[in-house]
N, C-alpha and C positions, 0 to 999 in steps of 0.2 A: 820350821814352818812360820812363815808370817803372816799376821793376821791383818788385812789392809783395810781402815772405812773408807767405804766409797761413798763418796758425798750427797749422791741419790740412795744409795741401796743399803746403806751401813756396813758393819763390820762384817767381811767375807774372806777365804782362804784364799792365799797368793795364787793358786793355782789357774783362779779366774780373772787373773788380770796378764795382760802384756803392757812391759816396759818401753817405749818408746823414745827414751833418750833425755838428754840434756832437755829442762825448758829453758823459754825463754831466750830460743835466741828468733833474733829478728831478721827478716829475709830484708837483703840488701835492696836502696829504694830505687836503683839503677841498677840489675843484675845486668845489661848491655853493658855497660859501662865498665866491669871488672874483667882484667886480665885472667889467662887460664890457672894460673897459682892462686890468684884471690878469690876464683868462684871454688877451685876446688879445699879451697881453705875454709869455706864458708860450707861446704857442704859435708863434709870429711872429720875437722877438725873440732875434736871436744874438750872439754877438761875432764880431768881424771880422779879428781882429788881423795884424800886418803880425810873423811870427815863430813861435814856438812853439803849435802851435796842435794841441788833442785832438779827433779827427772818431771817428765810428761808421764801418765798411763793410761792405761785404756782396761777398764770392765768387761773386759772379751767377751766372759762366759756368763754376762748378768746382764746389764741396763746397756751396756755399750757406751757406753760416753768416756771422753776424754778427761782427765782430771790432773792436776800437780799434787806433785811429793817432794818434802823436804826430808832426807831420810841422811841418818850418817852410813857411810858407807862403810866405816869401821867397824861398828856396831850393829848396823842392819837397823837400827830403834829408828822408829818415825817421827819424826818431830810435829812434821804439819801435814794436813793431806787438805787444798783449797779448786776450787772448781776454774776452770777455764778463763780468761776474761779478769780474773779477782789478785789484789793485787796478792806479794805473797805473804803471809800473816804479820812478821815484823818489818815491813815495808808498809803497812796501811798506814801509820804515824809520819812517812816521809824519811824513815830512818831505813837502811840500805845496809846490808852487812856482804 
């Protein structure tokens, strides 16, 4: 069991949240504009990675809000857990991993 803080509501069991995916990616500033491989690459298409990995969630069963997780996927251990809008915790310096 994981125990996830949720940035409103604090520390609550995984069971009240749903996973939503990859963050941070950015919806294309022309979707007209992209061939049927690029829109569906862009809708489809995530990384998978075996470690640090940045997800979207959601407080299903509490406040409802959406929130980001840096979570390793090898581990399951939380790194960061940051609200909507906020950049992700070692990106606030301008530094980017």
């Amino acid at each position: 069991m994981l125990l996830i803080s949720c940035p409103w509501c604090g520390q609550r069991d995984e069971s009240e949240f749903t996973c939503g995916g990859e963050a941070h990616i950015l919806r294309p500033a022309d979707p007209d504009a992209l061939s049927d491989p690029e829109w569906a690459d862009y809708l489809f298409m995530r990384t998978n990675p075996k470690g640090r990995h940045r997800e979207r969630w959601c407080h299903t069963h509490g406040c409802g809000r959406w929130f980001n997780m840096e979570r390793d996927t090898a581990t399951h251990d939380i790194v960061s857990v940051y609200r909507m809008g906020e950049a992700p915790p070692d990106d606030r310096d301008g530094n980017s991993s």
